[in-house]
C-alpha positions as CSV (number, residue, x, y, z in Angstrom):
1,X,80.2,74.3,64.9
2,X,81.3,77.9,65.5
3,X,84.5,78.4,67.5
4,X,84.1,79.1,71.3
5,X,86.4,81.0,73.3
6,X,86.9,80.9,77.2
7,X,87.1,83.8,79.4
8,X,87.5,84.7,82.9
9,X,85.2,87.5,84.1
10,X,84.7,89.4,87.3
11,X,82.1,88.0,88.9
12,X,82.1,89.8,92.3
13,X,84.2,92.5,93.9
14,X,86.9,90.5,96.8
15,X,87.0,92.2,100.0
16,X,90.0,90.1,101.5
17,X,91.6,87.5,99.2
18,X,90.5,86.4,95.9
19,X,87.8,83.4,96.2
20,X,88.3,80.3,94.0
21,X,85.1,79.8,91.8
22,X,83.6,83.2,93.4
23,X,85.6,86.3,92.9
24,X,85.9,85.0,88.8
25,X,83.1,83.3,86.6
26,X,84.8,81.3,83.4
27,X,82.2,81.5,80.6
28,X,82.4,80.3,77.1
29,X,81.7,82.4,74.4
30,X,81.1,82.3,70.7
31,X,84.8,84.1,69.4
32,X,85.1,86.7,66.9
33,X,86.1,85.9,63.2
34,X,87.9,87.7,60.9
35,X,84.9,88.6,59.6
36,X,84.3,91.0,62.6
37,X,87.3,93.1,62.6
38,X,87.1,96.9,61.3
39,X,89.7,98.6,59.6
40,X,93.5,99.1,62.1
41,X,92.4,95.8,64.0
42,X,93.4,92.5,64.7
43,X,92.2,89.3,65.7
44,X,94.1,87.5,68.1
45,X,94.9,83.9,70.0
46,X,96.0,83.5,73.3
47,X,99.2,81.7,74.0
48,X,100.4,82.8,77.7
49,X,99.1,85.1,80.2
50,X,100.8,87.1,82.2
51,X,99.7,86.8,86.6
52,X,100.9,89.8,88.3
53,X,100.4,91.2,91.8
54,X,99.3,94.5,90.5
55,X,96.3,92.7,89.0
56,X,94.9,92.6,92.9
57,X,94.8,96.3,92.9
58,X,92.5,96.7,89.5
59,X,89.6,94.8,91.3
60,X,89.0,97.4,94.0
61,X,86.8,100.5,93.0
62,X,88.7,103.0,93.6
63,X,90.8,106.0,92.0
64,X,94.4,104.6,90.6
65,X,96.7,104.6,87.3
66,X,93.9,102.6,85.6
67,X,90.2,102.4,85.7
68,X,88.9,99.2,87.9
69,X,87.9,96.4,85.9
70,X,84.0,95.9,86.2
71,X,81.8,93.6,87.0
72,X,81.5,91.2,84.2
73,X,84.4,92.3,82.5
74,X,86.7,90.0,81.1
75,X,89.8,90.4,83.7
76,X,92.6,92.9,82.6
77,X,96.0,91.0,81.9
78,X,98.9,90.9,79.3
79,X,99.3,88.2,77.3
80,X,101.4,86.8,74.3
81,X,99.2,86.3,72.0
82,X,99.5,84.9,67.9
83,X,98.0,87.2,65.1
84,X,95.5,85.3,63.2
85,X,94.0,87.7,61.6
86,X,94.5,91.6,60.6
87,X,93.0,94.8,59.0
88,X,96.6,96.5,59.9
89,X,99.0,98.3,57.6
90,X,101.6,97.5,60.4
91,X,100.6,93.9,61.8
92,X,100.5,90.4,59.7
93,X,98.9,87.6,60.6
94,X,101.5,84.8,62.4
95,X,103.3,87.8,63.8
96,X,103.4,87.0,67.5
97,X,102.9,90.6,69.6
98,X,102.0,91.4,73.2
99,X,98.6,92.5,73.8
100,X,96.3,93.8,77.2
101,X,93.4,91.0,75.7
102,X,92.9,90.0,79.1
103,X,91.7,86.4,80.2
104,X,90.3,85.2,77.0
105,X,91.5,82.5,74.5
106,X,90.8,84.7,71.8
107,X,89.8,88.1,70.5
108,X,90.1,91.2,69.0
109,X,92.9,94.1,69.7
110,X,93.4,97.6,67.7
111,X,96.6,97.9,66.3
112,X,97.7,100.7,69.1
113,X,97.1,98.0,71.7
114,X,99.6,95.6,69.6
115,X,103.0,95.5,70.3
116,X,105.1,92.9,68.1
117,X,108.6,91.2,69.5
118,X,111.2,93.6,70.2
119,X,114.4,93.6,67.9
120,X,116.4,93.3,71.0
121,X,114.9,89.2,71.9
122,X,116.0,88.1,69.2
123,X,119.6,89.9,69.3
124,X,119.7,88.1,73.2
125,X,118.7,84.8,71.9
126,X,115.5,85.3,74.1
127,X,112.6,82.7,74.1
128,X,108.7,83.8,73.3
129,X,108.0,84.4,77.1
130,X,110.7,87.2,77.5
131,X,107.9,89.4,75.8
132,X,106.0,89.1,79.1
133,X,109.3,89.0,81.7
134,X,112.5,90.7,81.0
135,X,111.5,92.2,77.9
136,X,107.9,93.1,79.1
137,X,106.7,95.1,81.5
138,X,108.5,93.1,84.9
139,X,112.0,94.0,83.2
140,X,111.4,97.7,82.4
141,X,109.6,98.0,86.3
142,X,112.5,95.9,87.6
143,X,114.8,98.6,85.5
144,X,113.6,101.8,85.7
145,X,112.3,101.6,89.3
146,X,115.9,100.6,90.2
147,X,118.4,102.8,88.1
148,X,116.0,105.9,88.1
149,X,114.8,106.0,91.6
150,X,116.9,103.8,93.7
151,X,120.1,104.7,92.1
152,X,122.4,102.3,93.5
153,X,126.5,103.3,94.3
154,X,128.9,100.7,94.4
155,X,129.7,99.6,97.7
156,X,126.3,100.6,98.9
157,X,123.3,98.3,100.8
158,X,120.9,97.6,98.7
159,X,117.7,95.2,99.9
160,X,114.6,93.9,97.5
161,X,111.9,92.5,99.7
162,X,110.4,89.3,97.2
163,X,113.6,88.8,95.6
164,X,113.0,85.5,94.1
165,X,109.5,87.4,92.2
166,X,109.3,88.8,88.9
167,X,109.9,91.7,89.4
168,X,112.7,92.1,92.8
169,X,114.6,89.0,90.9
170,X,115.8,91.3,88.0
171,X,115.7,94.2,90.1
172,X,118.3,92.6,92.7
173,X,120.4,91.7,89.6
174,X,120.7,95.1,88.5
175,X,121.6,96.3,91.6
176,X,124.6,94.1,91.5
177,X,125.5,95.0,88.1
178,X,125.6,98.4,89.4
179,X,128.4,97.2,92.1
180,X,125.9,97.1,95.8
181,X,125.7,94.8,97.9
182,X,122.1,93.0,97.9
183,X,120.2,91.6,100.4
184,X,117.2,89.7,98.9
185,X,114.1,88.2,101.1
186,X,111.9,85.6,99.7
187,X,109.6,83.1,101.1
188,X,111.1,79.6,101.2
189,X,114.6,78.2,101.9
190,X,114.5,77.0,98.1
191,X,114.3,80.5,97.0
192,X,117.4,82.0,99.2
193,X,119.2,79.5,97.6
194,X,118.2,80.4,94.4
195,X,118.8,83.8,94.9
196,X,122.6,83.2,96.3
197,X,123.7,80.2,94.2
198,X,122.5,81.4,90.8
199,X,121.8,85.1,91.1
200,X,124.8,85.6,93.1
201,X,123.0,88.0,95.7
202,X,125.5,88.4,98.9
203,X,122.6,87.4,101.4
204,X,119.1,85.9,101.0
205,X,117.3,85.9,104.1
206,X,113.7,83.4,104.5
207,X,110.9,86.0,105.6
208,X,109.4,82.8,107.4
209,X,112.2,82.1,109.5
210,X,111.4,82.3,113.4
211,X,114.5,84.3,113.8
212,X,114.2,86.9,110.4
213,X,114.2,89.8,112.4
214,X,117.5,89.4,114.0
215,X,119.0,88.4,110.8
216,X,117.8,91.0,108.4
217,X,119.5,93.1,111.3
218,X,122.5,91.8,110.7
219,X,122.9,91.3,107.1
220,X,122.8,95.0,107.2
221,X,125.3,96.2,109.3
222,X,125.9,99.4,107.6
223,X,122.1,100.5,107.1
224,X,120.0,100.4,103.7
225,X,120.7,102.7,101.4
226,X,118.7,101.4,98.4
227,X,115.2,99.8,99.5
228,X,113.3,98.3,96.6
229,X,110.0,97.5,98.3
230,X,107.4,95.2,96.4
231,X,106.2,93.5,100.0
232,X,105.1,96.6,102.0
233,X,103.9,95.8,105.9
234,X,106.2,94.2,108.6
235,X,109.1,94.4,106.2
236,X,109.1,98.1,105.4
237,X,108.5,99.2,108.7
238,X,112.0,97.0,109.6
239,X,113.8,98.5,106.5
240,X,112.4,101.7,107.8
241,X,114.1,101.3,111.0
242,X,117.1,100.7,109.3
243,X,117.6,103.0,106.9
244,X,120.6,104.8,106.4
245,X,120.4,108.7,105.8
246,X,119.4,110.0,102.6
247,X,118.4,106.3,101.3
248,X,116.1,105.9,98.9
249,X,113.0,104.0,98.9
250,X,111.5,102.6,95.7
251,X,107.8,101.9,96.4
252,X,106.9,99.1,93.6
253,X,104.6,97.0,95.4
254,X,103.1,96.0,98.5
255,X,101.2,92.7,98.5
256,X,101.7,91.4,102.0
257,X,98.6,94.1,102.1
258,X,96.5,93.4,98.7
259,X,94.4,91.0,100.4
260,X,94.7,92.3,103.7
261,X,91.0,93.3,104.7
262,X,92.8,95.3,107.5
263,X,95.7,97.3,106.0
264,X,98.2,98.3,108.6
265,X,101.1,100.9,107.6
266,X,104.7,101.3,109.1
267,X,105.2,102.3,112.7
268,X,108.7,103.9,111.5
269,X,107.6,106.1,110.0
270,X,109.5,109.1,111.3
271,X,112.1,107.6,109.8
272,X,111.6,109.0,106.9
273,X,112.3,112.4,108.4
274,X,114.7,111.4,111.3
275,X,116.9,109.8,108.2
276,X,115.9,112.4,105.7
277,X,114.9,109.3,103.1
278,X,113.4,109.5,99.7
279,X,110.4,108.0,99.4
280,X,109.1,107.2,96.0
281,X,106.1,105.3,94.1
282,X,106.4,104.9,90.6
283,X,104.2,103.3,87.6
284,X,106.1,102.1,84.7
285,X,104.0,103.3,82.6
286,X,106.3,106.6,83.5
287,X,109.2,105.7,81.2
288,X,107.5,104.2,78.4
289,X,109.4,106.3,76.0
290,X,112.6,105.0,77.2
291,X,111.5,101.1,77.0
292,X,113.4,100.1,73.6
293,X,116.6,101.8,75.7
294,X,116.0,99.4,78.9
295,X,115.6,96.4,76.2
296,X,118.9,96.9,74.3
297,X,120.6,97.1,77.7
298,X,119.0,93.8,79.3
299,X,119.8,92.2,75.9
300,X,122.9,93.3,76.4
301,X,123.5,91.7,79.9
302,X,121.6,89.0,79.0
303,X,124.0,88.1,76.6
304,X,126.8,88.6,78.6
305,X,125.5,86.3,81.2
306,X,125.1,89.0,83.6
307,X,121.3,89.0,84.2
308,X,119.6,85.3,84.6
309,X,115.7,84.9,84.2
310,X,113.5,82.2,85.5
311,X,109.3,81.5,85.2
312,X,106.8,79.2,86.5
313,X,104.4,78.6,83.7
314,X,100.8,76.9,84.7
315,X,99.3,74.7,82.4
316,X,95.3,74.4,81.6
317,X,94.4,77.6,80.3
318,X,91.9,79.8,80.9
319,X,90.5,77.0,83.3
320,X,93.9,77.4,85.4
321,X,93.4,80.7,86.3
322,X,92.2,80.8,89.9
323,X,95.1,78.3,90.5
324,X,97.1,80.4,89.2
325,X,95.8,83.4,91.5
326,X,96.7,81.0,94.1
327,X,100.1,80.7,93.7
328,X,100.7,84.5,92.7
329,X,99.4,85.6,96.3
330,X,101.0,82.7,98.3
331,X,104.4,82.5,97.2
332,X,104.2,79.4,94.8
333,X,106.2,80.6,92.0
334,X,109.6,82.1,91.5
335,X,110.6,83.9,88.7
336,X,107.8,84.7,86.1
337,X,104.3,83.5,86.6
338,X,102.3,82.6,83.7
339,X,99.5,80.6,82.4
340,X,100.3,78.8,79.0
341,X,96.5,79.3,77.2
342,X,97.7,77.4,73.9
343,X,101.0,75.7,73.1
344,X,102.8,77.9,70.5
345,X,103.9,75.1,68.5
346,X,100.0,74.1,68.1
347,X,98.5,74.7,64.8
348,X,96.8,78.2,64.9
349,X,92.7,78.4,63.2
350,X,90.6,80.8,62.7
């Protein structure tokens, strides 16, 4: 019997949150061979998937860095996947690479899409999933929205709203590298801890706590001068009210509003001229020439002990998906989400 392969499509545009069983359709299809590929291609197995809020943003239709995904689609996401198969001058089969396949157990990529392990993982004594965390695109976003636009000072306040995420935990650890002091927010008592007792933040405050408001108040007594914002809503319009002048403001995410069906903005907004603060979005996309300079230096602090990772990883597959989608968009992982599509240590087939 022909091989099947699992995939997660779009089955119908969410106008709120996305709908277990609804907003995604899981269909099995017959999966390419070997036999199918044309010359610079290669044919590829799924082993983990990467879940990112950002992936909320490619199912509305309308204008942004990247085209929406389309109605019966197969769902845009990175992955790591193993080569079994290739037509490429450049790319063996075995090699293990990172690849945009999307929610699919397998497929076929062109070598441009392919990009195999980075020299620096294995200089760090990384594992396989640092392709999709540190190494991957959550590092260099973590890194570049930090150093380049929030340019941190020693001595100087810097807060990361979701600080116990992907993304804000290395970017809060950067930040401290570069000598701040970092307040981090997160969603759960378990996190804060985290955030304090391994990361070494200075103050983690629980978003969910009845009294957040007055604390976030005074774990910064001297103002914000670094705001790295990946929440957006009720906590940027407080780190707008305290902002110190000429602070900068990293826009990276905002998913308190993603499945909002009414998006609100800040009400401090004057702020940003009252306090004369720099206000920046960014893609990381931006600095993709400079991503094998990021890598040596989180290998670097990585091997020094100075930057700590962490990941939730979601077993079951393709199947596991709207689970997964669950937990991204209500707080359920810390670290690195990411669903495990085939144990790596499993026998690959064509």
């Amino acid at each position: 019997m022909a091989r099947q392969s699992l995939q997660l499509e779009l089955a119908e545009r969410p106008t709120g949150a996305i709908v277990p069983g609804r907003t995604f359709r899981q269909r099995r299809v017959a999966a390419p061979t070997e036999a199918d590929l044309q010359d610079g291609q290669v044919l590829l197995e799924c082993l983990y998937v990467s879940f990112d809020p950002a992936m909320r943003g490619w199912l509305d239709d309308r204008r942004s860095y990247v085209p929406p995904v389309q109605i019966g689609e197969v769902m845009r996401a990175a992955t790591i996947s193993r080569v079994l198969a290739s037509r490429s001058a450049r790319i063996r089969a075995g090699d293990i690479v990172t690849v945009p396949m999307g929610i699919r157990e397998v497929g076929i990529a062109s070598e441009d899409q392919v990009e195999p392990a980075p020299p620096a993982l294995l200089s760090a004594g990384g594992k396989m999933t640092d392709l999709l965390g540190v190494f991957g695109l959550t590092g260099m976003t973590a890194y570049f929205g930090m150093l380049k636009i929030g340019e941190p000072k020693p001595g100087e306040t810097v807060v990361v709203s979701a600080a116990a995420g992907a993304t804000g935990s290395v970017a809060a650890q950067i930040a401290k590298i570069a000598g701040a002091r970092v307040v981090g927010t997160a969603g759960s008592d378990e996190k804060c801890r985290w955030l304090t007792e391994e990361l070494g933040l200075d103050v983690a405050l629980n978003y969910k706590d009845p009294d957040f408001k007055a604390k976030f108040k005074q774990a910064t007594p001297k103002f914000i001068d670094v705001f790295f914002d990946n929440v957006g809503g009720e906590q940027l319009d407080m780190a707008l009210g305290r902002a110190n002048a000429f602070s900068r403001f990293v826009m990276c995410g905002g998913i308190s509003q993603y499945n909002a069906e009414s998006k609100s903005g800040p009400r401090n907004f004057n702020s940003i001229i009252s306090q004369r603060i720099k206000m920046q979005g960014f893609i990381v996309f931006d600095f993709a020439k400079e991503y094998s300079t990021a890598r040596a230096q989180i290998a670097k602090w990585l091997g020094e002990g100075k930057l700590k990772r962490r990941e939730t990883i979601i077993k079951g597959g393709v199947a596991a998906s709207d689970e997964a989608f669950k937990q991204l968009f209500q707080g359920g992982n810390i670290g690195k989400l990411l669903v495990e599509v085939k144990n790596p240590d499993e026998v690959s087939r064509l």
